[in-house]
Steps between C-alpha positions, in 0.01 A plus 500: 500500500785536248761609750373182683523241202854720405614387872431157435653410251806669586489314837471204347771532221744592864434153579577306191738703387855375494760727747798532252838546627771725295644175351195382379440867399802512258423170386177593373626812331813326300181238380269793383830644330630140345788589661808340736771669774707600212243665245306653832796520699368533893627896522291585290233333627562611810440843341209446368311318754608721733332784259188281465441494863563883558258562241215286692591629841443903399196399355396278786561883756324670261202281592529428826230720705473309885759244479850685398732239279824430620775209381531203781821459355692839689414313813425782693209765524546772275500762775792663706540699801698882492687614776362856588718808568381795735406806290552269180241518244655349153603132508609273177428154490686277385305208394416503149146580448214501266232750743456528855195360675473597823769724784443465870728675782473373835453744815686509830254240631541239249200520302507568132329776295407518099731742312192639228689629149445849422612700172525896506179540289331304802547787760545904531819455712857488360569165531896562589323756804329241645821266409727697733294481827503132673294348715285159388501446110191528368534533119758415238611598155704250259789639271612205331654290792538730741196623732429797723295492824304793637560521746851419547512240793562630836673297773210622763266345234613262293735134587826594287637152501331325222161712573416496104378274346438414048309284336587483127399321195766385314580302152560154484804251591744490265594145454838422506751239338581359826110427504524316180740311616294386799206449262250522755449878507069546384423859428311730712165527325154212485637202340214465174705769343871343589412364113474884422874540608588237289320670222598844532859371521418347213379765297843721527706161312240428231489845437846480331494066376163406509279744357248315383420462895471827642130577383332240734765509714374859551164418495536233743659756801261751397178270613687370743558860674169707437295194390159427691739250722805712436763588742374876595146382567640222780747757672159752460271308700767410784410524844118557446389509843603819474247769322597775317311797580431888427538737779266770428608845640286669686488893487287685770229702261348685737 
């Protein structure tokens, strides 16, 4: 009953909610600050905003269990395709990154197959053994940005021409002044906690002129991110068609 009544509200705070665009943003933040262009010049907001929405966004993955966050703003899909090499097994990407979420390699027919992660402690077998031999990937390992497929593709097995496949997580859009400019840029995340931005943005300024602010300044973005109705409960209970469940293992006894 409480995640219901928690869902509600939330819901209903999406509708009434005003979107805020990154003009009315920096407005807001220069009026929590008593301040103008000059005394908040728009660099440094830029800065800080900018800081106030990466803040929310790793917060916001941490969360996220069925419905993985990603920024609108990139306007693409935070996934990209890797052009395979016979007998290859170790390929760096070069997107920037915050974790991987899934790897698929498609076959000689067309049809695409999960990549599983695997770590040495995970297996017997040397993983740079099973690393030289190719055939159809089954497993990977992650070193930083670079990953290794065991097997390494083979051209009898695997489609070399874009036949990988990543989907990533990665951090959020860094606004830029060009955006300000335009004024119409609205940041990635729910809009009831665009007012958070503001805040947050807020907090780094009064921190240094307005003191006398930054206690419920910092109680304010506090309730507003682990609160009852906070920010982490909303991008919690996303997508809840979807159930989260334990897969026992089952061991043969006999």
């Amino acid at each position: 009953m409480v995640g219901h009544f928690v869902g509600s509200v939330i819901k209903k705070h999406i509708l009434t909610v005003k979107i805020m665009t990154i003009t009315e943003i920096n407005t807001k933040a220069r009026s929590l600050t008593d301040s103008d262009t000059t005394s908040y010049p728009a660099a440094n907001l830029l800065i800080d905003v900018n800081a106030a929405i990466e803040t929310l966004v790793s917060k916001i993955i941490q969360v996220c269990r069925n419905f993985p966050y990603d920024d609108e703003n990139f306007g693409n899909i935070a996934s990209g395709t890797i052009l395979l090499e016979e007998g290859v097994s170790k390929y760096t990407i070069t997107d920037k990154f915050l974790d991987i979420l899934e790897i698929k390699v498609k076959d000689v027919n067309g049809s695409w197959h999960i990549v599983e992660p695997r770590t040495q402690r995970e297996t017997d077998s040397i993983l740079e053994t099973l690393e030289a031999e190719t055939g159809l990937p089954k497993n990977y390992r992650a070193v930083g940005r670079t990953i290794f497929l065991s097997p390494a593709p083979g051209a009898a097995y695997v489609t070399l021409t874009a036949g990988g496949k990543i989907v990533y997580t990665r951090t959020s859009y860094q606004i830029t002044s060009a955006d300000v400019t335009t004024g119409t840029l609205v940041p990635g995340i729910a809009s009831p906690w665009h007012i958070t931005i503001c805040k947050m943005a807020a907090l780094a300024q009064c921190k240094s002129y307005k003191k006398d602010r930054v206690a419920q300044l910092q109680m304010d973005i506090q309730d507003e991110i682990y609160g009852r109705q906070g920010l982490l409960v909303f991008y919690a209970n996303r997508q809840k068609d979807r159930v989260n469940r334990l897969t026992p293992k089952v061991e043969n006894c006999h």
